[in-house]
LOVO-279453 format. One line per field, with one value per residue (C-alpha): residue number from 1; chain; residue in one letter; x, y, z. Coordinates in steps of 0.2 Angstrom, whole numbers. Last residue first. Example, Ala and Ser with C-alpha at 12.3 -4.5 7.8 and 13.67 -1.06 7.14 Angstrom:
<nodes>
nr = (2	1)
kette = (A	A)
rest = (s	a)
u = (68	62)
v = (-5	-22)
w = (36	39)
</nodes>
This chain:
<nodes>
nr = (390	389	388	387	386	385	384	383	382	381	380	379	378	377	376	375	374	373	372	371	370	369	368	367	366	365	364	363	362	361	360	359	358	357	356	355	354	353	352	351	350	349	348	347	346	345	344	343	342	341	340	339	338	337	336	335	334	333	332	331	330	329	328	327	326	325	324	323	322	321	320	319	318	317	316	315	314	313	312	311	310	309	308	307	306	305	304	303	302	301	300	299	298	297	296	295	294	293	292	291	290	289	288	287	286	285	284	283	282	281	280	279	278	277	276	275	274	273	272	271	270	269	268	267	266	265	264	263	262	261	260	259	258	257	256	255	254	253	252	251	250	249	248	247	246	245	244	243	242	241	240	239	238	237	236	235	234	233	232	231	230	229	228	227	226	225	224	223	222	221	220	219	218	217	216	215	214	213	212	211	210	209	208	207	206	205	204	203	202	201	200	199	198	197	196	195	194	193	192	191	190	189	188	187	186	185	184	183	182	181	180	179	178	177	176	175	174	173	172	171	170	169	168	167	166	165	164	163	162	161	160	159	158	157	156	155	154	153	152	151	150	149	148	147	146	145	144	143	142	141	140	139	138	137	136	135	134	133	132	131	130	129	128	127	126	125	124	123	122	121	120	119	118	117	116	115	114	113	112	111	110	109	108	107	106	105	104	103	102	101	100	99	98	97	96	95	94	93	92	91	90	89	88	87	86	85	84	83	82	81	80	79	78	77	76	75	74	73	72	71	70	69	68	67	66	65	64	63	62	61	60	59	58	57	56	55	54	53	52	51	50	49	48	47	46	45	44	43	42	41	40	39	38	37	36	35	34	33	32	31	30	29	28	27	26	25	24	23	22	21	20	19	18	17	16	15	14	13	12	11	10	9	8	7	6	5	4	3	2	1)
kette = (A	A	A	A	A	A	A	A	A	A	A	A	A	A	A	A	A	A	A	A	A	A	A	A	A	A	A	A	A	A	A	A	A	A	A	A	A	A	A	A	A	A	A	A	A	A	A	A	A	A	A	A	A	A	A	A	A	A	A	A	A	A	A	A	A	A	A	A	A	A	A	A	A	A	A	A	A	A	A	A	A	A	A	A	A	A	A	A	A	A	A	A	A	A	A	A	A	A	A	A	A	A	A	A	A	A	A	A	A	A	A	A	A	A	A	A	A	A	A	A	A	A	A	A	A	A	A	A	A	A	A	A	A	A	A	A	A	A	A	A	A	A	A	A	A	A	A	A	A	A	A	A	A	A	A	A	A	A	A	A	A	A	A	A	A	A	A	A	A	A	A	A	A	A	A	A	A	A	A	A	A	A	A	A	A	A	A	A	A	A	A	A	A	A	A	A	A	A	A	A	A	A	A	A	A	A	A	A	A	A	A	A	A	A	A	A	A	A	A	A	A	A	A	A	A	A	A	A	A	A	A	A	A	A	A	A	A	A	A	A	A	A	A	A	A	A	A	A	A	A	A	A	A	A	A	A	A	A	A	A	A	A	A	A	A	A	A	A	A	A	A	A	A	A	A	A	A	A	A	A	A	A	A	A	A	A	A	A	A	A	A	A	A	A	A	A	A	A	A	A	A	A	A	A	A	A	A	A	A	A	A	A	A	A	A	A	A	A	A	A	A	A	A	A	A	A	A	A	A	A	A	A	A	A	A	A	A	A	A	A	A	A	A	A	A	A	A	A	A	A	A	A	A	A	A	A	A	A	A	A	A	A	A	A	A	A	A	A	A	A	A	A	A	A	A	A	A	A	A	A	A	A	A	A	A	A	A	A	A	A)
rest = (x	x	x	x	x	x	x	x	x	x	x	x	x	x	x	x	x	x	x	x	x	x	x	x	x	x	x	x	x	x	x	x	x	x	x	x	x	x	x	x	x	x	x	x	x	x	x	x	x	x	x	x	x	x	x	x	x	x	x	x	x	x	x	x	x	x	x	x	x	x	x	x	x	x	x	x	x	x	x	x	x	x	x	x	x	x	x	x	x	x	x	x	x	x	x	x	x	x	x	x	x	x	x	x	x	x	x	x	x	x	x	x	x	x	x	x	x	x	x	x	x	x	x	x	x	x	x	x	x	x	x	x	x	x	x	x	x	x	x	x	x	x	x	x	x	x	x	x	x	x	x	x	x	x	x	x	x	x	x	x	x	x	x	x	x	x	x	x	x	x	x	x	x	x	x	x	x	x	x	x	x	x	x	x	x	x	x	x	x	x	x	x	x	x	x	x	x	x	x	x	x	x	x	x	x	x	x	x	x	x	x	x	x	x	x	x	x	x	x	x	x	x	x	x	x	x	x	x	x	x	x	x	x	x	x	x	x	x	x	x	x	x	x	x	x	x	x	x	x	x	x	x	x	x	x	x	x	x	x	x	x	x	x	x	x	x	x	x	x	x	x	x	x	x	x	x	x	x	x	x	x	x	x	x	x	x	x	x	x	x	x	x	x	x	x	x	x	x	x	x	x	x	x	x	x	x	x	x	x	x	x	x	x	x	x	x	x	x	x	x	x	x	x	x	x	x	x	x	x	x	x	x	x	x	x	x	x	x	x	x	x	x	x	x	x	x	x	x	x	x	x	x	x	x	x	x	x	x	x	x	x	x	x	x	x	x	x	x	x	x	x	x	x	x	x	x	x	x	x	x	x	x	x	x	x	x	x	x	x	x)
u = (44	45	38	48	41	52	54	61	74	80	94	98	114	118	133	140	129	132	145	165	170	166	153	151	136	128	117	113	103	93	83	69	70	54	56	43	46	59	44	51	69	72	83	92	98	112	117	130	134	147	148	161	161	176	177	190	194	202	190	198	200	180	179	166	167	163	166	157	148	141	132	120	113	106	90	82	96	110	120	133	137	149	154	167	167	178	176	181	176	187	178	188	180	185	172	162	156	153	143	144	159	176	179	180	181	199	201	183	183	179	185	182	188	183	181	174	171	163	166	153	151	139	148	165	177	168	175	170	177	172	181	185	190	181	185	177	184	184	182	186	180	182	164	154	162	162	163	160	166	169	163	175	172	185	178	189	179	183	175	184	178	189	193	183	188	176	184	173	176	162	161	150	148	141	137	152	148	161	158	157	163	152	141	121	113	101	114	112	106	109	97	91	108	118	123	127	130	147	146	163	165	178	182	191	185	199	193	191	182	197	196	177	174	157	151	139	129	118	103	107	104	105	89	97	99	100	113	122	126	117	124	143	142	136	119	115	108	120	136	136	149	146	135	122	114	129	141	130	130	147	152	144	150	167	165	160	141	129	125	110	105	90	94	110	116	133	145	160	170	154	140	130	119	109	93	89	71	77	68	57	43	29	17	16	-3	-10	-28	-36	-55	-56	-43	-27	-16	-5	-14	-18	3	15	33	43	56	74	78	58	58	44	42	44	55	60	75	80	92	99	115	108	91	77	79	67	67	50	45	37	44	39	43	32	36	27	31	33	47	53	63	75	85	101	103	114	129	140	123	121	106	94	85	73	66	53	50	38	42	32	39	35	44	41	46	43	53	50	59	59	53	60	50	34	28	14	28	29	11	9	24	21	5	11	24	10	-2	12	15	-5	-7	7	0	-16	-10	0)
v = (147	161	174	187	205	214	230	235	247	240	252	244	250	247	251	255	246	245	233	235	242	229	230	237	229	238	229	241	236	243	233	239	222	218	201	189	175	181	197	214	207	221	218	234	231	238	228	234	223	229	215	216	209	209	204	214	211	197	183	169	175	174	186	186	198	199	213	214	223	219	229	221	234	222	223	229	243	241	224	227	214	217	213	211	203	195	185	180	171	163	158	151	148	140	141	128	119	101	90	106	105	114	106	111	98	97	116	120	129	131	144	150	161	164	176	178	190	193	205	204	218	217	203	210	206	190	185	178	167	159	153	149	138	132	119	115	101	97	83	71	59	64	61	61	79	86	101	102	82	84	97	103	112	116	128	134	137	149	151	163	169	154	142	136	125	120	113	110	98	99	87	87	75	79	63	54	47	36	24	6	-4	-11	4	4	21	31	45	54	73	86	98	93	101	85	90	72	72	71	78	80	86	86	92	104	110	118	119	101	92	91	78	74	67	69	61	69	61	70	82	99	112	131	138	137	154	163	153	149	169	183	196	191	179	191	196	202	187	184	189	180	169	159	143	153	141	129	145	155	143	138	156	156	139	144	155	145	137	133	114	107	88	84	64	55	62	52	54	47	45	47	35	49	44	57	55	67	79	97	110	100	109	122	128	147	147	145	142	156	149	153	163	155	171	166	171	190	192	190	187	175	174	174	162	156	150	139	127	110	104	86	83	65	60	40	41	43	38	43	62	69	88	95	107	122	133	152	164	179	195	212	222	239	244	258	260	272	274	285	294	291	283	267	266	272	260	264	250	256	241	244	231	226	210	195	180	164	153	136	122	104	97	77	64	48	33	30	44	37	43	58	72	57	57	77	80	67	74	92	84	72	87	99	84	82	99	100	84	93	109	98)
w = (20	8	1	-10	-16	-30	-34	-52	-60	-77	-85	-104	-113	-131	-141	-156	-166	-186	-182	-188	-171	-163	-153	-131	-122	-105	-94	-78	-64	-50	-37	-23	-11	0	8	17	29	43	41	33	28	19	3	-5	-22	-32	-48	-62	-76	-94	-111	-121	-139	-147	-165	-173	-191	-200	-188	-180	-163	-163	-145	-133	-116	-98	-85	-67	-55	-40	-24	-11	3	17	28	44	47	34	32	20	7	-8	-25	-39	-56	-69	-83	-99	-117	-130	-147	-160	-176	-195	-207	-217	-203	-205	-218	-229	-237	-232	-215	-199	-186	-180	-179	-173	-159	-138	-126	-109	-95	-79	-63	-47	-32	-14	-1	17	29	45	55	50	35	29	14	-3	-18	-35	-45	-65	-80	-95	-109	-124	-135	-153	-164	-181	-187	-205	-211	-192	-190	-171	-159	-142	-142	-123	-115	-102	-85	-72	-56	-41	-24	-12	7	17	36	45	31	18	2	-12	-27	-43	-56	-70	-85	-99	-112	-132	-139	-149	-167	-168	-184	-187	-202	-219	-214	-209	-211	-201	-193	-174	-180	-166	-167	-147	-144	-134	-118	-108	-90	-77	-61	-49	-32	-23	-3	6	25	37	56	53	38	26	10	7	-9	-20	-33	-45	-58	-69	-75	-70	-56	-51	-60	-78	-86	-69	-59	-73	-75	-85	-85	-83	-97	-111	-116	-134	-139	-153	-145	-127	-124	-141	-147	-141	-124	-122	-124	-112	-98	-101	-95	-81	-78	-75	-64	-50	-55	-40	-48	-37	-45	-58	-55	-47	-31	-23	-8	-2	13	23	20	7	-4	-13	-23	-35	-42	-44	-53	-61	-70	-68	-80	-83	-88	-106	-101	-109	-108	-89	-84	-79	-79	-93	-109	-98	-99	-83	-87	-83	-71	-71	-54	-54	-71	-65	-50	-46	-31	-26	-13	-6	8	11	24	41	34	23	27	15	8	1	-13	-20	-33	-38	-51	-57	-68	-71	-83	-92	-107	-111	-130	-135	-154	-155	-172	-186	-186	-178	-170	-152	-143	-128	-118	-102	-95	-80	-69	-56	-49	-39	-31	-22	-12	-5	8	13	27	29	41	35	44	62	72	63	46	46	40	26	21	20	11	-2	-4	-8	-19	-28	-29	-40	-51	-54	-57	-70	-78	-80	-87	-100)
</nodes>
């Protein structure tokens, strides 16, 4: 595995260098990279529904990085490749994963992105590991793909982690892409369609005297970019077909998520930003009462909501969000609400065009139901992070 990770990292440096060399008609190359280094502390406190508080501190460092290379093949031909780690989360930094000799078990990099995109003018297509920002709605899918519920069982809910963070900002499918307003006012749509089978998921071995549905797991995503003036808002539908499904009845269930994202300029110096969703997925059509399905009737509904702001400050920016999400099984006798709290205050100082210093603050707080043996749980994680770019 090191040696094919070294071998796909040379082929995008090569293909940087032979392109860049090409003639003034032959593609036009930009490669680019990043590289980043935290120091974190995680401090992680939890009130049981009795007894004593329990405290843990944590000390870290984390690394991500990517490099890559854009290629203009032609006015309407483009193509992106980039490989790097979890560079969005970060991995953490252990002796194993340093690359010394004899403990080769280093943080191997994969594709980030890897499509090709088409674009005449009245349409556009990217087919391959393509871009996917997430707006709203996606933050929300992001955990319910990953946990089966909007944050519960990990501990994390929706607005703390994000699909920007749990997946890089990209996805393995098709888009297409249709412009509708490119004046003053832009508006276009964009829809990407892929398959989100559970790598659990069992596909049958048996022949029958007649066929049988046995529908993969397909993901859809509608977004809706609009920009006028200083506002940019995008609304967000995503719906997973076949969420839920049982081969003996034939018989399925649907996920479906709605959300947006929005921002505003309000002076060259102070930007405000926010977003929202909601989310829910179940088995009222699939359950059953024998084990070929589950055995117990779910609901899941998750929401969103959060605030933030930009304010440019001397050589750098003061970021501020915060945000509410919860996870609820509407199903369940007793309550079952999971919230889930998220404050993030970071300063980023642009010390060089090509190098950042950002000291970071954040708070993940999670709220139980009143039935749990936790109350809560609250987790402060300072850090300072150093970013190169190019």
């Amino acid at each position: 595995m090191r040696y094919v990770s070294i071998a796909l990292l040379s082929l995008v440096i090569l293909a940087g260098e032979v392109f860049s060399q090409a003639d003034q008609t032959g593609p036009v190359v930009t490669p680019y990279g990043y590289a980043q280094y935290r120091l974190r502390v995680r401090s992680i406190s939890e009130t049981p529904s009795s007894g004593s508080d329990s405290a843990e501190l944590y000390y870290t460092h984390q690394i991500g990085y990517y490099a890559g290379f854009k290629a203009k093949i032609n006015d309407q031909v483009s193509f992106q490749v980039q490989i790097g780690n979890n560079w969005v989360n970060t991995d953490a930094i252990t002796y194993l994963s340093s690359n010394h000799v004899g403990k080769q078990n280093s943080l191997f990099p994969f594709f980030n992105l890897a499509y090709g995109k088409w674009d005449p003018g009245v349409i556009n297509i990217s087919a391959g590991i393509v871009p996917e920002n997430g707006y709203g709605a996606l933050d929300l899918l992001e955990r319910s793909l990953k946990l089966g519920n909007y944050g519960t069982s990990e501990g994390f809910g929706a607005g703390q982690v994000g699909w920007l963070t749990g997946t890089n900002g990209s996805i393995t499918g098709l888009k297409l892409g249709v412009p509708i307003l490119k004046s003053d006012i832009k508006f276009s749509a964009e829809l990407l369609g892929t398959i989100v089978d559970d790598s659990a998921t069992a596909r049958p071995q048996k022949w029958f005297t007649s066929a049988k549905n046995d529908p993969s797991e397909q993901l859809y995503i509608l977004d809706l970019p609009f920009s006028v003036g200083s506002l940019t808002l995008t609304p967000e539908i995503a719906t997973v077909l076949f969420r839920k499904y049982n081969y003996a009845t034939q018989k399925g269930d649907n996920e479906w998520d709605v959300g947006f994202a929005g921002a505003y300029k309000i002076t060259p110096i102070v930007a405000v930003r926010a977003n929202g969703g909601y989310g829910t997925f179940g088995n009222s059509e699939s359950h059953t009462s024998n084990k070929t399905a589950d055995s117990v009737e779910f609901n899941r509904v998750g929401t969103l909501a959060g605030i933030g702001g930009t304010v440019k400050v001397g050589p750098g920016n003061i970021l501020l969000d915060v945000n509410y999400s919860s996870d609820e099984d509407t199903k369940t006798k007793s309550s079952s609400l999971n919230s889930f709290y998220y404050g993030d205050l970071k300063y980023v100082w642009s010390a060089n065009k090509n190098f950042e210093i950002c000291p970071r603050i954040r708070i993940f707080r999670q709220k139980y139901p009143g039935s749990a043996s936790i109350q809560s749980k609250t987790e402060t994680r300072p850090e300072l992070i150093f970013t190169g770019k190019f």
